[in-house]
Each structure stands twice: as C-alpha cells, then as structure tokens.
C-alpha positions as a printed Julia matrix, in Angstrom:
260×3 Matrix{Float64}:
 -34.35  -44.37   -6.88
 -32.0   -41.59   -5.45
 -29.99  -39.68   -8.33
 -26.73  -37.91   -7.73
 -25.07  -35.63  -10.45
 -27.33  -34.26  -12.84
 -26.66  -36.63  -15.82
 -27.77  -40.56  -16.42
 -25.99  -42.53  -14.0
 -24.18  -45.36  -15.32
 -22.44  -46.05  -11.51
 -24.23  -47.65   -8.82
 -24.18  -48.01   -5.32
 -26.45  -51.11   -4.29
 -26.99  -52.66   -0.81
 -26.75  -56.74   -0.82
 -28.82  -56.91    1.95
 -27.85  -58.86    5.16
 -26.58  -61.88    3.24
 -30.04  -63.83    2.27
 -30.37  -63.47   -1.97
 -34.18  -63.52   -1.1
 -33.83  -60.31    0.68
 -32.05  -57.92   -2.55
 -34.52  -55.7    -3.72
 -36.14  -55.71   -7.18
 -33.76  -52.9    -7.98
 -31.02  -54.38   -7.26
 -31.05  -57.81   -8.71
 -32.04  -55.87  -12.23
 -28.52  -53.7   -11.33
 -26.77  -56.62  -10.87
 -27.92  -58.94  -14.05
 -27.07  -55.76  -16.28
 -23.79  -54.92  -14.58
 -20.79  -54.88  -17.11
 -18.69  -54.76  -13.62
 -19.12  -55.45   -9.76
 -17.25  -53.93   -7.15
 -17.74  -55.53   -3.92
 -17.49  -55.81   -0.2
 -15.68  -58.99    1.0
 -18.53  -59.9     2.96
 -21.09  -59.94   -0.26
 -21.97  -63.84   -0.42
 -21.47  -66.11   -3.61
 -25.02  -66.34   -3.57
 -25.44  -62.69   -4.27
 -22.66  -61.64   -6.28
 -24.07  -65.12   -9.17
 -27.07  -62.64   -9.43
 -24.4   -61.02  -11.8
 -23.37  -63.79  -13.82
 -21.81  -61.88  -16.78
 -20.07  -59.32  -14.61
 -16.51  -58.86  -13.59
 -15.91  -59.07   -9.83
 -13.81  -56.87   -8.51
 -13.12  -57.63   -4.69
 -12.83  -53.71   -2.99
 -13.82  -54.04    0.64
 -12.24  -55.59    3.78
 -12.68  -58.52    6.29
 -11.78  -57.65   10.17
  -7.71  -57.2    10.48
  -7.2   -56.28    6.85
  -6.14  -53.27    5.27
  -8.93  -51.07    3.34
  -8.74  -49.96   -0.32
  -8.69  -46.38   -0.31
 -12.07  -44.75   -1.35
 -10.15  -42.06   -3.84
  -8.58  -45.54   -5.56
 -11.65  -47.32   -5.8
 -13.53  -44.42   -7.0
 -10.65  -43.71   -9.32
 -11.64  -47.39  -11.24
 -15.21  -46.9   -10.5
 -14.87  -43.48  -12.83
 -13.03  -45.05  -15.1
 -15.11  -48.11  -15.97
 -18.25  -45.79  -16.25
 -16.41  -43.81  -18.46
 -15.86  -46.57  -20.52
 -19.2   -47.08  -20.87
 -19.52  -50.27  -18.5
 -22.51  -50.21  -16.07
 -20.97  -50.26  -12.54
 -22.29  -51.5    -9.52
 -20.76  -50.8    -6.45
 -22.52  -53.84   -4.05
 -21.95  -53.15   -0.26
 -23.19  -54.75    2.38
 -26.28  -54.06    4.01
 -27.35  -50.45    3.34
 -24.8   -48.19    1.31
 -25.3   -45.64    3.47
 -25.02  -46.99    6.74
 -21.49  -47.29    8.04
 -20.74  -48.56    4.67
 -18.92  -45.7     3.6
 -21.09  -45.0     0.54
 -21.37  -41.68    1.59
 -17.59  -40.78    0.85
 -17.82  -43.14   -2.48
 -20.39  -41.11   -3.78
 -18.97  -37.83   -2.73
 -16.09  -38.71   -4.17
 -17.65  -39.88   -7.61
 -19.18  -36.27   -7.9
 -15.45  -34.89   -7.32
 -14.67  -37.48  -10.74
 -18.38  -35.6   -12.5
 -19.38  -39.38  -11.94
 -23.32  -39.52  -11.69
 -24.26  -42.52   -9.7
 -27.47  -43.53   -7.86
 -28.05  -44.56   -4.46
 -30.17  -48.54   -4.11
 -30.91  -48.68   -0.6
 -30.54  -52.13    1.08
 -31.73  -53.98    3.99
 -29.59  -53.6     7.08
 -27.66  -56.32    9.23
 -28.94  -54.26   12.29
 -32.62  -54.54   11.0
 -32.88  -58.07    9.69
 -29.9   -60.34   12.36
 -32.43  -59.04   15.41
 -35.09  -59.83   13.23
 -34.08  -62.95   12.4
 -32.96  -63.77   15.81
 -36.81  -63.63   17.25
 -35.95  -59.54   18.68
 -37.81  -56.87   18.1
 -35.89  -54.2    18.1
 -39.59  -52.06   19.59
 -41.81  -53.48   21.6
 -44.74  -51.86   22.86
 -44.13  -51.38   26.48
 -40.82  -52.25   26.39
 -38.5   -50.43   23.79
 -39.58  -47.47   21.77
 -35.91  -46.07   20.98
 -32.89  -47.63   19.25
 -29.33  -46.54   18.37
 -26.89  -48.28   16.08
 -23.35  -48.14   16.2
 -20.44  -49.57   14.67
 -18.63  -51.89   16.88
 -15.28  -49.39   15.98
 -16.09  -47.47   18.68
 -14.36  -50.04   20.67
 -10.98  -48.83   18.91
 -11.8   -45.27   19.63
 -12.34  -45.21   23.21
 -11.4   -41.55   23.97
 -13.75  -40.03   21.05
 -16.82  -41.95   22.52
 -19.67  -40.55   25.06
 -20.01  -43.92   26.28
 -22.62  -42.67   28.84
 -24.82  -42.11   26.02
 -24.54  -44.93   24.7
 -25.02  -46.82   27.89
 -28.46  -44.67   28.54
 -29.49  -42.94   25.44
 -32.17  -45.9    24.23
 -33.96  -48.68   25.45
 -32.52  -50.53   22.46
 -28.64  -50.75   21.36
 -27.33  -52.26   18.3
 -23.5   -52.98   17.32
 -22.56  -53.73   13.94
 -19.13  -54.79   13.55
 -18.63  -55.81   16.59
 -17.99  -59.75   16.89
 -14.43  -58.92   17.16
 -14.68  -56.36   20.02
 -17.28  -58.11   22.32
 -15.25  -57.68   25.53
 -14.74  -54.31   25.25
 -18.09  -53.22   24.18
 -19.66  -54.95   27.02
 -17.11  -53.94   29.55
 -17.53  -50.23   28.36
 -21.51  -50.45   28.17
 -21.53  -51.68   32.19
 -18.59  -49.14   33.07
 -20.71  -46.44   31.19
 -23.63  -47.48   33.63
 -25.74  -50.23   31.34
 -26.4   -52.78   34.23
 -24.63  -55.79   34.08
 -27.74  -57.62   34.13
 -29.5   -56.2    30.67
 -30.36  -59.0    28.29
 -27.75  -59.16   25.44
 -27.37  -61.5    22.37
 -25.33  -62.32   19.74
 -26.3   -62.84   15.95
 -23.88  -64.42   13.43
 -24.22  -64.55    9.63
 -28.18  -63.5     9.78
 -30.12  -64.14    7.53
 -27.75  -67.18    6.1
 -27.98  -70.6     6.31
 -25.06  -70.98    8.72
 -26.93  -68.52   10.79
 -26.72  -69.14   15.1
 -27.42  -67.08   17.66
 -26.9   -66.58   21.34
 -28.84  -65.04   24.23
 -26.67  -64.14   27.65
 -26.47  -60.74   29.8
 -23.94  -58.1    29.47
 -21.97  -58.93   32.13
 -21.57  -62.92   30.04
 -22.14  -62.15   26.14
 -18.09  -62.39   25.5
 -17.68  -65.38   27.35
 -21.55  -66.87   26.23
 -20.31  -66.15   22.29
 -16.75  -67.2    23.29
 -18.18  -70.79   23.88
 -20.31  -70.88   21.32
 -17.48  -70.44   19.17
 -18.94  -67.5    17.36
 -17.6   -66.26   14.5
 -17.91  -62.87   12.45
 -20.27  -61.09   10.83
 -21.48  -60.59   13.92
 -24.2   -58.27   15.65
 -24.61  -56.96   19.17
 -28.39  -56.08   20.61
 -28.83  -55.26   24.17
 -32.26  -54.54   25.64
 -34.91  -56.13   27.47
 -36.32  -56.69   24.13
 -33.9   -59.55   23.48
 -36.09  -61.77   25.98
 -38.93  -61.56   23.37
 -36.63  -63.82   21.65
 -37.45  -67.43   22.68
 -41.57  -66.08   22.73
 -41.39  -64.99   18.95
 -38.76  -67.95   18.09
 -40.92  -70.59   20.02
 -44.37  -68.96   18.41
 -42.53  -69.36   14.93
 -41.63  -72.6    14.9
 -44.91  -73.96   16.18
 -46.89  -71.74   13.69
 -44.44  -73.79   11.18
 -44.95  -77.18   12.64
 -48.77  -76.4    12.52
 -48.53  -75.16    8.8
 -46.69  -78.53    8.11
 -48.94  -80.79    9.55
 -51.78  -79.54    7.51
C-alpha cells in the first residue's frame, strides 16, 4: 500500500492488470467491490470493471485515434466525488504508474489536497510475453530489458533510436499495434538487425488472446496477415525463440496432467 497526502485516502489509483480478472490483486478487487465510483480506462474489460457491481462507471481513458480527457478534468471529478464522501477508484490498465499517466493523476490530486493511494498492477509488458511462451531473461541469452511506449513512433525527432536499437538484449513496445511499421523500420534503421526474432501479442492474458512470431524485417506484414488487432505488444530479442520450447513444454505438461 503506497499513501500519498498525509490524510486517509478515500481516492484510488488501481492497476486492472493485463486484462485476465484472475490476475487483479487482492487489493484491488476489495477497492473495487467497495467503490462508490469507477473511473476507467477504455481498455478495462467487462470482466473487471463487474468486480464493482454497485459502482458507477465512469469511462475516462482513450482507445487508439481518440481524443484524451484531460488529467486536470478528470482529477477535477475525481476530487469532487471524494469530497463527497464516495470511495473512488481510478482503474487503469496494467500498472498505474507505467505509461499510464498515474503519475500526473496523482500529482494533480495533491494540487486538489486529494489523498489517494497508489495499487500497483500487473503489466501488459510483463504478463503478454509471458503469456506468449517469452521470457523476457533468459540465462545466456537476455539479462537486460527496456520498455517503451509504442508513441515514440509519433515522436521521431525526440527519440535516440540508437539506444533503443542497442541498449538491451530485450525490447518491449506497449502501445504499439498501431505503429508496427514504423517501429520496426526505425529499430533496423537504428542498427537492430533485420534478422532479430520479433513477435506480436494481442489481448494477453484474454480469452481472444493470439500471437505471432516473425523477424523484424516481417513483424508488420506477419501481424498484417494475421489480421491483428489492438491491444497489442511488441518484444524483440532472441528470447522470443524460447517461445514454441516453453509453449510446446506447456501444453504437453497439460496434456500429461489431463490424462492422469
């Protein structure tokens, strides 16, 4: 439990988790069955946001292409429900504080004298690899990652794409479903080899979940085909041939398990 603002907080800002109910927290789903009132990310699941049966849903975040509710605004209700009385949960996807923008929520709550407190949540860049058969380590194969927001794309000037391209054995893009082209394009330009495993990861963790497993130089055009949709996560690395060893090990494990 991570307090901010000196006095009982009566605000919240939870992470769903990558889209799976099964993978809230304990925290969490008690947040969510006491919540008066939910503010949420478009990308929060049904499944997740009937942990909160009795709560109002307020819709606050954005899907890919659509305009964003200004933090001061949604802070501005968040304040004012609290104030109310109202327990407030503020349910983003993932983690809060990974390029969810809890950050600037919760600095600007303490600009309101809002006390709120911080329920960290599984990541999309921890559990889609995951759940995909990649590790994003492997001994003798990866022992560094770096995760980025598949924005970058939009922001090509402000972006040391050479460090990207070099800077760990493992690189994950959240985000990024949208921009596949040019975050490959700019990975290889940056000097990435074309030839680096790469995959693609949509919906993790969620029943509708599918995956795909190219190079570089083919994930657009491999995801592309696949008809791949968003949310969407990038992972290139050699780790992302462990994939078909830990998926194949999995499933037989399973099939074992089942015909005991």
């Amino acid at each position: 439990m991570a307090e901010r603002g000196g006095n009982t907080p009566r605000v919240f800002l939870v992470g769903a988790g990558p889209g799976d109910p099964g993978l809230l927290t304990v925290r969490a789903a008690e947040l969510l069955a006491a919540a008066d009132v939910v503010f949420h990310d478009a990308l929060v699941p049904g499944a997740i946001l009937a942990v909160a049966p009795s709560a109002e849903m307020v819709p606050v975040g954005r899907r890919a292409g659509q305009e964003r509710r200004e933090t001061a605004g949604v802070a501005d209700a968040m304040a004012a429900r609290a104030a109310a009385g109202e327990v407030v949960v503020r349910l983003k996807g993932g983690d809060p504080y990974l390029f969810g923008r809890g950050g600037e929520e919760g600095a600007a709550l303490l600009e309101r004298g809002v006390a709120f407190e911080v329920v960290p949540g599984v990541s999309s860049a921890l559990a889609a690899p995951a759940a995909a058969g990649i590790p994003l380590t492997h001994r003798g194969v990866a022992s560094s990652v770096t995760i980025v927001t598949g924005h970058v794309a939009d922001a090509a000037g402000d972006v040391r794409w050479e460090r990207l391209a070099g800077g760990a054995d493992t690189l994950v893009v959240l985000m990024g479903g949208a921009r596949l082209r040019q975050l490959s394009r700019a990975l290889v330009l940056a000097g990435r080899p074309a030839s680096t495993p790469a995959a693609v990861v949509m919906a993790a963790t969620r029943p509708e979940q599918r995956h795909v497993v190219a190079t570089l130089e083919t994930i657009a055009d491999a995801a592309e085909h696949a008809a791949m949709g968003t949310p969407a996560v990038l992972v290139v690395g050699e780790v992302v041939r462990l994939s078909e060893v830990l998926l194949s090990a999995a499933v037989a494990d399973l099939a074992e398990a089942s015909a005991g």
